[in-house]
C-alpha positions as CSV (number, residue, x, y, z in Angstrom):
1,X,117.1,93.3,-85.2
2,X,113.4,92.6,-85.3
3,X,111.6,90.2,-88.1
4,X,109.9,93.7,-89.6
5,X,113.5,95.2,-89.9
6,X,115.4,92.1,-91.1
7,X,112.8,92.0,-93.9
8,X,113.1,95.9,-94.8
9,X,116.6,95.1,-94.7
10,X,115.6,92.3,-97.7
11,X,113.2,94.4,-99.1
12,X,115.0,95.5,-103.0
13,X,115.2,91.4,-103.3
14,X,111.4,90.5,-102.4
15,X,110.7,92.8,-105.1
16,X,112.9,91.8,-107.8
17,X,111.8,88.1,-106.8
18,X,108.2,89.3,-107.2
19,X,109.3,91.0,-110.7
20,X,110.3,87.9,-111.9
21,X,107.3,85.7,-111.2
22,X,105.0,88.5,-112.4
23,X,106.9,88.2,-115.6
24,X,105.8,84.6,-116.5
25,X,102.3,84.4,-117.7
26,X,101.2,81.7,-115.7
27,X,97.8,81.3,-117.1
28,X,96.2,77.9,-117.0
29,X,96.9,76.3,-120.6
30,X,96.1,72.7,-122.2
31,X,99.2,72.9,-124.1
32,X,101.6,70.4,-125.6
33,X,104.6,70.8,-123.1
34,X,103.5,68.2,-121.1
35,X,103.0,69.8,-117.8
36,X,99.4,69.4,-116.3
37,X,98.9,73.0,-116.2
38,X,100.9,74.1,-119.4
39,X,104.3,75.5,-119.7
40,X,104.2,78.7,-118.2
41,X,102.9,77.8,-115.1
42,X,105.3,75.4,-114.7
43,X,108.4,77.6,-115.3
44,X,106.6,79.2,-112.4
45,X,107.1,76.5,-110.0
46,X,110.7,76.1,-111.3
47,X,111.5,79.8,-110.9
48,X,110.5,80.0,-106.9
49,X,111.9,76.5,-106.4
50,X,115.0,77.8,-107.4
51,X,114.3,81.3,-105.2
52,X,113.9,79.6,-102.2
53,X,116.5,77.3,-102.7
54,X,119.1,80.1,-102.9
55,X,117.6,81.6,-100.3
56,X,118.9,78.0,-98.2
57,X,115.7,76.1,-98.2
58,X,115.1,73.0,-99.0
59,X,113.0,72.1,-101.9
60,X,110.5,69.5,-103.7
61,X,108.4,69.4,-107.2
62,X,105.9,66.5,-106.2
63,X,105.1,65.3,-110.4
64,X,104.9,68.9,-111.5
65,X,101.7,69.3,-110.0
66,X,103.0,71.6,-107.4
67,X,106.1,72.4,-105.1
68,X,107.5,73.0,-101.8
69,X,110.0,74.3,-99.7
70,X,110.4,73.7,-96.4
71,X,112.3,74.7,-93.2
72,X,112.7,73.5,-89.5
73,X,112.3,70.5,-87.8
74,X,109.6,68.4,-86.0
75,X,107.2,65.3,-86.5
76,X,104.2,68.3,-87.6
77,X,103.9,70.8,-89.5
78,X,102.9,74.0,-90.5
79,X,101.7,75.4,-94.0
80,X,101.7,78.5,-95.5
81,X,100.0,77.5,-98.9
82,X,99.4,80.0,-101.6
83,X,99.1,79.7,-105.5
84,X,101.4,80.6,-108.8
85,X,98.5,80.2,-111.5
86,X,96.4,83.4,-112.1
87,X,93.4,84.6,-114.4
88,X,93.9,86.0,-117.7
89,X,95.0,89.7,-117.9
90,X,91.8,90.7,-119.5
91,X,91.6,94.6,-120.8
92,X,92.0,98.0,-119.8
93,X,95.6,97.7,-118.3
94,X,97.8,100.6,-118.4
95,X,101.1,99.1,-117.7
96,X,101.8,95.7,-119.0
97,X,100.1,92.9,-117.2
98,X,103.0,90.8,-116.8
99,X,105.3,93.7,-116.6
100,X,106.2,94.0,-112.8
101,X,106.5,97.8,-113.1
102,X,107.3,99.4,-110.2
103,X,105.9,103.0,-109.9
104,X,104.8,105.1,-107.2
105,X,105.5,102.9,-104.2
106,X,103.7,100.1,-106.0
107,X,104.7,97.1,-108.1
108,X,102.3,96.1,-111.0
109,X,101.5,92.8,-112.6
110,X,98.3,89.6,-112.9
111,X,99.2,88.2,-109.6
112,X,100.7,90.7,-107.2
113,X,97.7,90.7,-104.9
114,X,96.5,87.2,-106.3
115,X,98.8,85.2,-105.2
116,X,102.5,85.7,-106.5
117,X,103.1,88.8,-103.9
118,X,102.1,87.3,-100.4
119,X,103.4,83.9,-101.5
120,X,106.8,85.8,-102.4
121,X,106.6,87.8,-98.8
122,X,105.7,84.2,-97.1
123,X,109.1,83.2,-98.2
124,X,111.1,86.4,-97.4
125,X,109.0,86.5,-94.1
126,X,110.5,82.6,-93.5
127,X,113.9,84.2,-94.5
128,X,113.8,86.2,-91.5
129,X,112.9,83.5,-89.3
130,X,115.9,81.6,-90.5
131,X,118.4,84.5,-90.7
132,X,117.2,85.4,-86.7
133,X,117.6,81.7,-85.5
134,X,114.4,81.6,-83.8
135,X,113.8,77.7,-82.8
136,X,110.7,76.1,-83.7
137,X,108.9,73.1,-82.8
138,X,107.4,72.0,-85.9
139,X,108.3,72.4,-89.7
140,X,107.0,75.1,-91.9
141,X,106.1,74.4,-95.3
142,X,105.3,77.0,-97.9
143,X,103.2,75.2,-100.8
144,X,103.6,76.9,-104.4
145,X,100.2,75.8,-106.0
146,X,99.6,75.6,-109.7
147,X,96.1,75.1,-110.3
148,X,94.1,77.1,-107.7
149,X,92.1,79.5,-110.1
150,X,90.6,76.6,-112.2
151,X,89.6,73.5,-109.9
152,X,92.5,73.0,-107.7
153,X,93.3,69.9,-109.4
154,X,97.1,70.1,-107.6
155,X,95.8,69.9,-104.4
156,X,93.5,67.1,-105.5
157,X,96.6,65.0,-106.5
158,X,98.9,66.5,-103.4
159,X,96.2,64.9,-100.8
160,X,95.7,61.9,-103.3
161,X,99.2,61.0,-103.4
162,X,100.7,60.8,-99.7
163,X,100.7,64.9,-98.9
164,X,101.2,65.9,-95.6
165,X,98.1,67.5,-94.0
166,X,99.5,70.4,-91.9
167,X,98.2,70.7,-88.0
168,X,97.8,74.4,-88.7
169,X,98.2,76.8,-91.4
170,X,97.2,79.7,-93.5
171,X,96.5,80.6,-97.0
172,X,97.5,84.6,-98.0
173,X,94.9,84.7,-100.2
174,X,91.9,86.5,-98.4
175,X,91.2,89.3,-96.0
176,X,92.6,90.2,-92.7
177,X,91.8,89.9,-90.2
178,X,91.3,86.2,-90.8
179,X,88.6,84.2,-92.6
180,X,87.0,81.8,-91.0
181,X,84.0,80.9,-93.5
182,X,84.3,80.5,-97.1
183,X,81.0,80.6,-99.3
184,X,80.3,77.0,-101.1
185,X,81.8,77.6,-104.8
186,X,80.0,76.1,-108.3
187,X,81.4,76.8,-111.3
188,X,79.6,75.2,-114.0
189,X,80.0,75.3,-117.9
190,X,76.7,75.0,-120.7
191,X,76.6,75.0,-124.2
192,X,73.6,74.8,-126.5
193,X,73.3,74.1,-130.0
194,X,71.9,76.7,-132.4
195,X,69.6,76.1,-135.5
196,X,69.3,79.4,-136.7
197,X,66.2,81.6,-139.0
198,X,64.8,84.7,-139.7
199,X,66.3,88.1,-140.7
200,X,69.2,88.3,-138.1
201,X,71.4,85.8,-137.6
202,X,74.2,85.5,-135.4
203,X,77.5,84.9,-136.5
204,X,79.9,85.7,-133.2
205,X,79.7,86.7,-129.7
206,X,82.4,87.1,-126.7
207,X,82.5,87.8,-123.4
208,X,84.5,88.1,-120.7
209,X,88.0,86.1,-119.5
210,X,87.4,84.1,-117.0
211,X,84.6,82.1,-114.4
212,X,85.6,84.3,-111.9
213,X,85.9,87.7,-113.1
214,X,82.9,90.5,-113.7
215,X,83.4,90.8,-117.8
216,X,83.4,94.9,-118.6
217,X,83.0,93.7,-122.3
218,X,81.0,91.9,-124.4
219,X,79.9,92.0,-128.1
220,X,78.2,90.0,-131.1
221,X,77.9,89.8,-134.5
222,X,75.0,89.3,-136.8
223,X,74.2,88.8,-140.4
224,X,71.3,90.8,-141.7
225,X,70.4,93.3,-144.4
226,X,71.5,96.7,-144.0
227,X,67.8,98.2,-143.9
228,X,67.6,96.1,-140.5
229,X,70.8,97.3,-139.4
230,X,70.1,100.1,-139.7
231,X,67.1,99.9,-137.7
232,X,68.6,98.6,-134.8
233,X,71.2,100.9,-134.8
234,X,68.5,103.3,-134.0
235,X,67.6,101.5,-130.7
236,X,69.1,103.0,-127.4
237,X,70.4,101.4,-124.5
238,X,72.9,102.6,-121.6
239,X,76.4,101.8,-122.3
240,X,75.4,99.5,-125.4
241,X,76.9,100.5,-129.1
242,X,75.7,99.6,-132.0
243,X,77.6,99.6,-135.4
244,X,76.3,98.7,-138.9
245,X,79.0,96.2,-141.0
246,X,79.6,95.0,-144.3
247,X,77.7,92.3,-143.3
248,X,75.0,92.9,-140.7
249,X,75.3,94.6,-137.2
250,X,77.9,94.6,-134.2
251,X,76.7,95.2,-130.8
252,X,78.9,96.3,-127.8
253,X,78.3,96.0,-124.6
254,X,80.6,97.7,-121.8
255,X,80.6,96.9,-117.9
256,X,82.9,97.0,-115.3
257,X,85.4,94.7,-113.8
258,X,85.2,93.0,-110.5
259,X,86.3,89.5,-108.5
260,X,83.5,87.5,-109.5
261,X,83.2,86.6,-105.8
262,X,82.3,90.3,-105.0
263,X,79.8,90.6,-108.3
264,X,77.9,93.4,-106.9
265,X,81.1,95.3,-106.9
266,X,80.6,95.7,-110.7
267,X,78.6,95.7,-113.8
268,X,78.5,92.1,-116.4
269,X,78.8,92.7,-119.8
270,X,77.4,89.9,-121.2
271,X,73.8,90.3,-118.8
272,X,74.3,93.9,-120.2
273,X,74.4,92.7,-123.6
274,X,71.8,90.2,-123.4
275,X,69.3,92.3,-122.1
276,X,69.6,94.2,-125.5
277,X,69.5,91.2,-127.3
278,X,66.4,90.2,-125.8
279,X,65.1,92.7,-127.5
280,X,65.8,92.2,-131.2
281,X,63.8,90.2,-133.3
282,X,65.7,87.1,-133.1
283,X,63.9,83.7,-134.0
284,X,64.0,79.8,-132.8
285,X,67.0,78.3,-130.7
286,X,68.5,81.6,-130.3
287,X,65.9,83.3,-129.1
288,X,65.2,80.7,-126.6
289,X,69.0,80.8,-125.6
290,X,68.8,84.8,-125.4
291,X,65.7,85.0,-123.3
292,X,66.9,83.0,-120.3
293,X,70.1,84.7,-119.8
294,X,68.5,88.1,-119.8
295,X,65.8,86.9,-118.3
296,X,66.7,85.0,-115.2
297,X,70.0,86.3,-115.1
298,X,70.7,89.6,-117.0
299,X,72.3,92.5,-114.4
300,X,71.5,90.5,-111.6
301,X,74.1,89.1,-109.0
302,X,72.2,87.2,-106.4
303,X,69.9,84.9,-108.4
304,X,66.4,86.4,-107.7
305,X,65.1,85.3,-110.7
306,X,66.9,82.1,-110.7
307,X,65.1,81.7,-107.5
308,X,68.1,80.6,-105.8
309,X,68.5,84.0,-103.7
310,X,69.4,83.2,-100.1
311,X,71.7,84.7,-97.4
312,X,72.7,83.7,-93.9
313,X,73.8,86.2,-90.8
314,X,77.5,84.5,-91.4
315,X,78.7,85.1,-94.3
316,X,75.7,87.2,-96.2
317,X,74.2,86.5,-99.9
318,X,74.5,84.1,-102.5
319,X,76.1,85.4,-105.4
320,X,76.2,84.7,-109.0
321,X,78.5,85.9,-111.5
322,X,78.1,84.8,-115.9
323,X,81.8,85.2,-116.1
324,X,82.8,83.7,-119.9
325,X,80.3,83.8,-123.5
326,X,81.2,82.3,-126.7
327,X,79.3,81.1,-129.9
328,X,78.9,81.6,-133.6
329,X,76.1,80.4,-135.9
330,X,76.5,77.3,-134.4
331,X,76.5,77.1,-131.1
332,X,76.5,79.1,-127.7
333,X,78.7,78.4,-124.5
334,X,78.5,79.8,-121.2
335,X,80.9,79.8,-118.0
336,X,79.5,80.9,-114.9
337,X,80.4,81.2,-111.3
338,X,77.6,81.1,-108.1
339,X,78.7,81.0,-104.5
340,X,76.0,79.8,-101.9
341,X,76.8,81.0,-98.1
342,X,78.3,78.9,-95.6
343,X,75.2,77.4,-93.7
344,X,73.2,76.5,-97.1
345,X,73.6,73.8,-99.3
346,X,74.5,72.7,-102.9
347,X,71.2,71.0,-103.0
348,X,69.3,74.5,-102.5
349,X,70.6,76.1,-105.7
350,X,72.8,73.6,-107.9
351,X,69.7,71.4,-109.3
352,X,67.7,75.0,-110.1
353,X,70.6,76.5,-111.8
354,X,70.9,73.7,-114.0
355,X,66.7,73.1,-114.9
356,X,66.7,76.8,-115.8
357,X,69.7,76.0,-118.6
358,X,68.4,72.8,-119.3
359,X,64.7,74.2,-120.2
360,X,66.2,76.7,-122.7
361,X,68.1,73.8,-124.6
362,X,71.8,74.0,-122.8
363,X,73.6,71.1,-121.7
364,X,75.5,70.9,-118.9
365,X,79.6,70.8,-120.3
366,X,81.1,71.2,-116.9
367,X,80.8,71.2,-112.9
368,X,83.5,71.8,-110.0
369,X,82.1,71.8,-106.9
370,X,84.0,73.1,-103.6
371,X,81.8,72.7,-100.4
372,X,81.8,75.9,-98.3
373,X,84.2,76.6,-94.9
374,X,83.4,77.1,-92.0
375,X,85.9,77.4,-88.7
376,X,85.0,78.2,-85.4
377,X,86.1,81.7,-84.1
378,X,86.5,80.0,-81.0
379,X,89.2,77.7,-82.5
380,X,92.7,77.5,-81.6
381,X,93.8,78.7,-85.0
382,X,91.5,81.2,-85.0
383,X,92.6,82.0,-82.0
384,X,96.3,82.7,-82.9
385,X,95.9,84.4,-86.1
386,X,93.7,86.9,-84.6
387,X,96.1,87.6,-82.0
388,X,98.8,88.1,-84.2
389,X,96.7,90.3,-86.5
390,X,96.0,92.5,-83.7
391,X,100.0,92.8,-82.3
392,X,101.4,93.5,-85.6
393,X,98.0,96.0,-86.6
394,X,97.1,97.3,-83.7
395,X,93.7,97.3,-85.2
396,X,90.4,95.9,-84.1
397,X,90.2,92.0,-84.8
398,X,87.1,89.7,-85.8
399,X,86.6,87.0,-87.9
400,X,85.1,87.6,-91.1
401,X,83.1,85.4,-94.4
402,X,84.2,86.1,-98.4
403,X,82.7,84.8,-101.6
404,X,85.9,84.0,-102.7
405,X,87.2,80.7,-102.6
406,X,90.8,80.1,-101.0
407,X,92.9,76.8,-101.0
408,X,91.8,76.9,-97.3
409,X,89.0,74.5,-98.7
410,X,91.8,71.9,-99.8
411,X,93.7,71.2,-96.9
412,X,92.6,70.6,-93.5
413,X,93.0,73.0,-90.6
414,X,93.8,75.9,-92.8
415,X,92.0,79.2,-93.4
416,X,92.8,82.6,-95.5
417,X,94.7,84.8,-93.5
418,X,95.9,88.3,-95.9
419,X,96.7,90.0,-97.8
420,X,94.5,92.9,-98.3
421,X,93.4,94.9,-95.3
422,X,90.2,96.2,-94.4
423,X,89.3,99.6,-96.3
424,X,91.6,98.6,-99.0
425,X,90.8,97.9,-102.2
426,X,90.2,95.0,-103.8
427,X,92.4,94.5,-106.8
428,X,92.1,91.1,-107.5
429,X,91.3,90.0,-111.0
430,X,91.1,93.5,-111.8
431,X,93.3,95.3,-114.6
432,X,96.2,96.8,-113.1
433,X,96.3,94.8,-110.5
434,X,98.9,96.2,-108.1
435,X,100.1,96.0,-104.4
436,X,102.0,98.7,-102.3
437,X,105.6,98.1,-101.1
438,X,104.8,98.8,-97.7
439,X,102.1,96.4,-97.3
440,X,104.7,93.5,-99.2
441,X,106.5,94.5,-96.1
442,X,103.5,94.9,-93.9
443,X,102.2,91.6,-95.6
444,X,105.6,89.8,-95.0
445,X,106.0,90.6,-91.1
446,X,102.7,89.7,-90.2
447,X,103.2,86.2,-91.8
448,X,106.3,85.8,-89.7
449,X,104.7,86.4,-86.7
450,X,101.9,84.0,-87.7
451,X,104.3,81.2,-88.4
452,X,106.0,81.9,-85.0
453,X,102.6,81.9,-83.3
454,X,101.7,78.4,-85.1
455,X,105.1,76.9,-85.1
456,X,107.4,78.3,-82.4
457,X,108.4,76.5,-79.3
């Protein structure tokens, strides 16, 4: 029996494995459970813990902060490391988010493609290397992270603490056929303080879900008379409604949804919505605040008018994505995601970013900075991967950049390997999220055969 049909043969159980993980909302919270990334996340971790230790694996929860299981023997090791924690579900689902529907060949849910489904076929696809008694000369350890879509502060403690830095490995959490350079990641949080005047106040404004996700919906709320609202009701703007209130005026702003490492694959919201702003007659601190966003940032996904725009021929443009708005009469805060390509520098377009907020009257609330990736395609691992990619696909092989950043920053010698192929879509972080059955499967043998081609004797 080959590894692809021992893990058809498994096929009815991956799924309703992935079912039940998609069915915990394992969202990053600062609750009172006492877990470092809130409770759902955790009963995450617990949940495929105790699915890989049925499945005869041996298992470990290092302080809650993450997990493993792990299979073979050998003084090295091999990773497979992948994440539990996803973004909020955001709008405009038309299943449930944490549903696992299956329908039409595909399974539904936050996190099938992002990164509950390959990390589920990474242990089904070490299942298969177990069940077919295939020797191998070093361990392979699958990692369950908890924290990789808001700093990566489990892989922070895990090198921290004593964890084992793999001699090779992989994260599912890319592109095929293999990634080999990962763009420098900044996300950064400002918030300014607002002393309000004048005719039109605001009283509310939200956008958006996440850092790293292209909002597709933004609105505010202001206080004014209703001869003014009515006024500006009257003003026109693509994909921008205006409603008059008890009160004052709503504004609506509507995008569309993308990864916020692939910004240009969609419209923001908020730049949307504070481009029309920009042009009502607000007054003072908010006015100040209004104008730089729609000015230097607006629709714009590659910082032009930050005048951080750059590119190199490996991995292509910087990008910039305002991912998160909130304020009332108060106050105004900001999240916001940039990614600078692999052969530039924090220094070219961190310190600009922040003078641009600064001079409009933000402070700076919040920075994580990952440096970029970059692995030679001449590498052994490289190598491999590609190889294997090319067996199992039969397709042409080359080693490719992404915006997004991976866990492949974390740990030494690791890069993103899966799951979506090329000329599929990118679903991540989008609403209804989904993956096919057949490329679990096809997901699931290829990771075999990677782990044979990195671990086997």
């Amino acid at each position: 029996m080959t590894l692809r049909e021992r893990i058809e043969s498994h096929l009815d159980e991956l799924v309703a494995c992935l079912q039940g993980v998609i069915q915990i909302p394992s969202v990053y919270a600062d609750d009172d459970s006492g877990y470092p990334y809130g409770l759902a996340v955790h009963q995450s971790l617990e949940y495929m813990l105790k699915a890989a230790g049925d499945l005869g694996f041996q298992t470990w929860n290092m302080d809650n902060q993450l997990g493993w299981c792990e299979y073979g023997e050998g003084e090295e090791m091999v990773a497979v490391l992948g994440h539990l924690d996803v973004v909020p579900e955001g709008d405009g689902w038309t299943v449930p988010p944490y549903g696992g529907v299956v329908k039409d060949g595909r399974i539904y849910g936050r996190g099938t493609m992002d990164d509950k489904g390959p990390l589920v076929a990474a242990l089904y696809a070490l299942l298969a290397i177990k069940e077919a008694g295939i020797p191998l000369k070093r361990r392979v350890r699958i990692l369950f992270g908890l924290n990789e879509e808001t700093g990566s502060a489990d892989m922070k403690y895990y090198n921290a603490n004593g964890g084992e830095a793999p001699v090779m490995g992989f994260t599912p959490d890319g592109e095929y056929p293999v990634i080999n350079g990962e763009k420098g990641l900044i996300t950064e949080g400002f918030r300014c303080e607002l002393k309000q005047s004048g005719a039109l106040k605001l009283t509310e404004i939200t956008g958006g879900a996440a850092h790293n996700i292209v909002p597709d919906y933004a609105k505010a709320r202001f206080a004014c008379d209703p001869e003014l609202a009515a006024q500006l009701c009257a003003l026109e703007a693509e994909k921008i409604c205006c409603t008059a209130t008890e009160d004052g005026l709503l504004v609506e702003a509507f995008g569309v949804s993308a990864h916020g490492g692939t910004p240009e694959q969609g419209v923001n919201a908020i730049g949307r919505l504070f481009l029309f702003l920009d042009r009502l007659p607000l007054e003072g601190d908010l006015k100040k605040a209004v104008s730089l966003i729609a000015g230097r940032i607006g629709l714009e996904w590659n910082g032009e008018s930050l005048g951080v725009a750059m590119r190199d021929e490996v991995s292509g443009e910087f990008t910039f994505n305002l991912g998160v708005v909130r304020g009332d009469e108060t106050g105004l805060e900001v999240k916001l995601s940039y990614r600078y390509p692999v052969t530039k520098s924090f220094e070219q377009c961190g310190p600009q970013v922040r003078a641009a907020f600064e001079e409009a009257g933000f402070v700076q609330t919040m920075i994580i900075h990952k440096k970029g990736l970059y692995v030679s395609p001449d590498s052994d691992l490289i190598r491999k991967l590609l190889t294997v990619y090319a067996d199992c696909t039969g397709l042409p092989t080359f080693p490719k950049s992404i915006g997004g950043g991976t866990y492949a920053k974390m740990l030494p010698n690791v890069v993103a390997f899966g799951p979506v192929f090329p000329g599929d879509e990118v679903r991540e972080h989008k609403a209804d999220e989904y993956m096919e059955l057949s490329r679990l499967a096809d997901n699931a043998t290829i990771m075999a055969e990677a782990i044979l081609a990195l671990a086997g004797q």
